[in-house]
C-alpha positions in Angstrom: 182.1 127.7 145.8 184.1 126.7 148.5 183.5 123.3 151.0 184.1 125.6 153.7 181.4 128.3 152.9 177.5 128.5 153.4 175.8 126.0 150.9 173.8 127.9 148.1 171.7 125.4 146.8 168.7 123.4 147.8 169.0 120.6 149.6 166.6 117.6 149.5 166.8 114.6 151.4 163.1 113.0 149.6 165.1 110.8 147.5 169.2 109.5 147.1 171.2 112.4 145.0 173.3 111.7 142.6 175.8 114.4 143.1 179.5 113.4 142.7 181.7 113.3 145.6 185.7 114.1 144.9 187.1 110.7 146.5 185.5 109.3 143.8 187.2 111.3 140.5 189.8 109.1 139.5 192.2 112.5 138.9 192.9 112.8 143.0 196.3 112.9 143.5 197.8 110.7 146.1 198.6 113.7 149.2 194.9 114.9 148.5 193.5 111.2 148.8 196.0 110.2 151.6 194.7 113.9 153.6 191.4 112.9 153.5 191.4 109.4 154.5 193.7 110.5 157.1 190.4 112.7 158.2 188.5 110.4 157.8 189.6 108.0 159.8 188.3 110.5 162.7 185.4 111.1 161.2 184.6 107.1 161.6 186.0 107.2 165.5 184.0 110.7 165.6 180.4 108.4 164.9 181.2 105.1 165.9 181.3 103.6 161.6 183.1 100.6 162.6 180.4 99.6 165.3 178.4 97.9 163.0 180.8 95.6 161.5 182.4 94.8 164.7 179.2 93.6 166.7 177.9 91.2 163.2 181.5 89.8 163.4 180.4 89.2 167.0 177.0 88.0 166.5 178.1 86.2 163.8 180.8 84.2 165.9 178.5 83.1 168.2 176.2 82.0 166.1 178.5 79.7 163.7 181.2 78.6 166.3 183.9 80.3 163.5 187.3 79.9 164.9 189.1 80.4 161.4 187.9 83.0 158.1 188.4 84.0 155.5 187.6 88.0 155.0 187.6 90.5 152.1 186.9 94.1 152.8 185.2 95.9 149.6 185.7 100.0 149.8 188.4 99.3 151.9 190.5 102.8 151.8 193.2 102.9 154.4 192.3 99.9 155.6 191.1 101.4 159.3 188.8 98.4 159.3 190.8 95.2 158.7 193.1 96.5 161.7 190.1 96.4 163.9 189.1 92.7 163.0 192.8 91.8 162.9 192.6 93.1 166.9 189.1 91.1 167.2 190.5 88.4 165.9 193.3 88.0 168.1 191.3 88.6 171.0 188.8 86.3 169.7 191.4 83.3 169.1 189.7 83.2 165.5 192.4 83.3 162.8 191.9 84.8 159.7 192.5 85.5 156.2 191.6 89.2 155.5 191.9 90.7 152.1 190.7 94.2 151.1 189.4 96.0 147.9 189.8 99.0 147.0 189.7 100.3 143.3 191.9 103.8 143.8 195.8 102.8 143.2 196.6 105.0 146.4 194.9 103.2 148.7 197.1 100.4 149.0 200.1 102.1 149.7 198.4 104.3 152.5 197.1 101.4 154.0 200.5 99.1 153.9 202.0 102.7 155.3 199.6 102.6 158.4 200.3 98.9 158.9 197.0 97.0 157.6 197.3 93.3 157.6 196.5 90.7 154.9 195.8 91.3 150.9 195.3 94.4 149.4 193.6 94.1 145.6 193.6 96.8 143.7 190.6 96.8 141.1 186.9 97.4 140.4 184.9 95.1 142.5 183.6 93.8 139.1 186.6 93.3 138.3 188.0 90.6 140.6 188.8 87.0 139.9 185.1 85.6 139.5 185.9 82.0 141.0 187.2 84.1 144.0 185.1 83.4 147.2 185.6 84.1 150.8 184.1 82.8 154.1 182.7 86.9 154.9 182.4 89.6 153.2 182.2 93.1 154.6 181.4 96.6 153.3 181.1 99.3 155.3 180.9 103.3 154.1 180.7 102.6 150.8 177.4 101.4 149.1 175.9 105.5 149.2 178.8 105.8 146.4 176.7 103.6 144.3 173.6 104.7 142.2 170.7 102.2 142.2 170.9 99.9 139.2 174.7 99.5 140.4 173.6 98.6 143.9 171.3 96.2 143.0 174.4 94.4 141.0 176.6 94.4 143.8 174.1 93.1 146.0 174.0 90.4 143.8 177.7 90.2 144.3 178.4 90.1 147.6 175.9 87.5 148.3 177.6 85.4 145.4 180.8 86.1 146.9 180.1 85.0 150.5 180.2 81.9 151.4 179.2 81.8 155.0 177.5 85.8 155.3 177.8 89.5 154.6 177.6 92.7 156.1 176.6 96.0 154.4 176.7 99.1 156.9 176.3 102.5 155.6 174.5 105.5 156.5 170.9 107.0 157.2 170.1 109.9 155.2 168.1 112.3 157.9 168.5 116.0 158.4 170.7 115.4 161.3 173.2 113.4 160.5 173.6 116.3 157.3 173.4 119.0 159.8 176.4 117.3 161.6 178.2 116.4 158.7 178.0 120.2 157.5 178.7 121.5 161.0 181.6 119.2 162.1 183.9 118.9 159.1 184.4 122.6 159.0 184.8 123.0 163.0 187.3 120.7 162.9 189.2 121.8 159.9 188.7 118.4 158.3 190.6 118.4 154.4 188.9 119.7 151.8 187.5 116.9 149.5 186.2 115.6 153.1 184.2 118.8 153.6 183.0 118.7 150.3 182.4 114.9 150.1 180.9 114.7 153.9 177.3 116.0 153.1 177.0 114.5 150.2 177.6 111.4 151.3 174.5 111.7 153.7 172.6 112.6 150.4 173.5 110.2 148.5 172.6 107.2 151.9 169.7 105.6 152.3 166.3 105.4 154.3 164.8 102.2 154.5 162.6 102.1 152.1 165.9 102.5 149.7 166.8 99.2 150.8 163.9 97.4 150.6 163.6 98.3 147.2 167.1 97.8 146.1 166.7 94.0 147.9 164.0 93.5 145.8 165.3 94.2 142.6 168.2 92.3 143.4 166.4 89.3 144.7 168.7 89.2 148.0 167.6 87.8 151.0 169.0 90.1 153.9 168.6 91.2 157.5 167.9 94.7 158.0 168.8 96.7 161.7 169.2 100.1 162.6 172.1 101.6 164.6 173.4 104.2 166.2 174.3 106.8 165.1 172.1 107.1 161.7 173.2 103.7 160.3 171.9 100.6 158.4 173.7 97.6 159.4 172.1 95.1 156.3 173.1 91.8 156.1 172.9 87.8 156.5 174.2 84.9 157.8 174.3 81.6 155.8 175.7 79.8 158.2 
């Protein structure tokens, strides 16, 4: 079947699926994975995905008194969000370090290509230099790409990894957020593997019940608020 035609199979949003989504088969080619993070960069402007991140870096500043950090960005993909807190920064006067992850060898290039400041590691987040630490560390998008028992190991991560706090923001799984998904990709023409991957993503998100469970497998202490539109913005500040 087509992403663009009528969907043919039962949908249920009782519990996360586990269906695979095509940005994450490690055979997409690099026009294919360039297309669709070119789409979905407006898909992020479309519902307001960098919101969270950008008011915890705010609340966060204000809390702490940061004027200098250090910042690695896991998921990363072109890199849409280290150019917004590289433009925070700057009108913050807090200078910063940023580094981004991403584990698909074509996302560094795209990003360098669209002019995203700082590092760019190429790996599995497992993968990176253990005694590697960093004031923040962000994630945003990515976690619903994660089944469970992975999710509670990252958790574990990222709090392991940041020193000073953490942001997690990803999406609600809801019936409306998948109606919109379905609706909008194909109205606006969006690539393929966007299309396809767009209402799956939503499936494969979280209510909150998700999280408190995941948080306490993992034994992670975090924060958990709601945003608009259809988002979990989890999290904590150490200080």
């Amino acid at each position: 079947m087509s992403p663009g035609a009528a969907p043919q199979r039962a949908v249920s949003l009782a519990t996360r699926s586990d269906r695979e989504e095509w940005m994450d088969d490690e055979a997409a080619t690099e026009p294919d994975f360039a297309g669709a993070l070119r789409d979905l960069a407006r898909v992020n402007r479309l519902t307001f995905a960098l919101r969270p991140t950008m008011l915890w870096l705010e609340r966060f500043r204000r809390e702490t008194g940061a004027t200098r950090l250090s910042i690695l960005d896991v998921g990363a993909g072109g890199g849409d969000m280290l150019r917004a807190i590289a433009r925070w920064g700057e009108r913050r006067g807090v200078a910063l370090e940023l580094a981004a992850l991403d584990r698909s060898p074509w996302a560094a290039p795209y990003a360098a290509a669209a002019g995203t400041p700082g590092e760019f590691i190429t790996c599995d987040l497992f993968d990176l230099d253990p005694a590697r630490r960093f004031d923040v560390v962000l994630c945003a998008q990515f976690t619903h790409h994660l089944p469970d028992p992975v999710l509670v190991e990252f958790l574990r991560w990222i709090d392991a990894r940041a020193t000073r706090g953490w942001l997690i923001s990803d999406i609600h799984r809801h019936w409306l957020a998948w109606g919109f998904a379905w609706v909008a990709t194909r109205a606006m023409r969006y690539h393929p593997m966007v299309i396809h991957d767009s209402t799956i993503s939503v499936e494969r998100s979280f209510v909150r019940a998700d999280w408190d469970r995941v948080l306490a497998e993992a034994g992670v202490e975090a924060e958990l608020r709601w945003r608009f539109p259809f988002r979990w913005a989890v999290g904590r500040i150490k200080g």
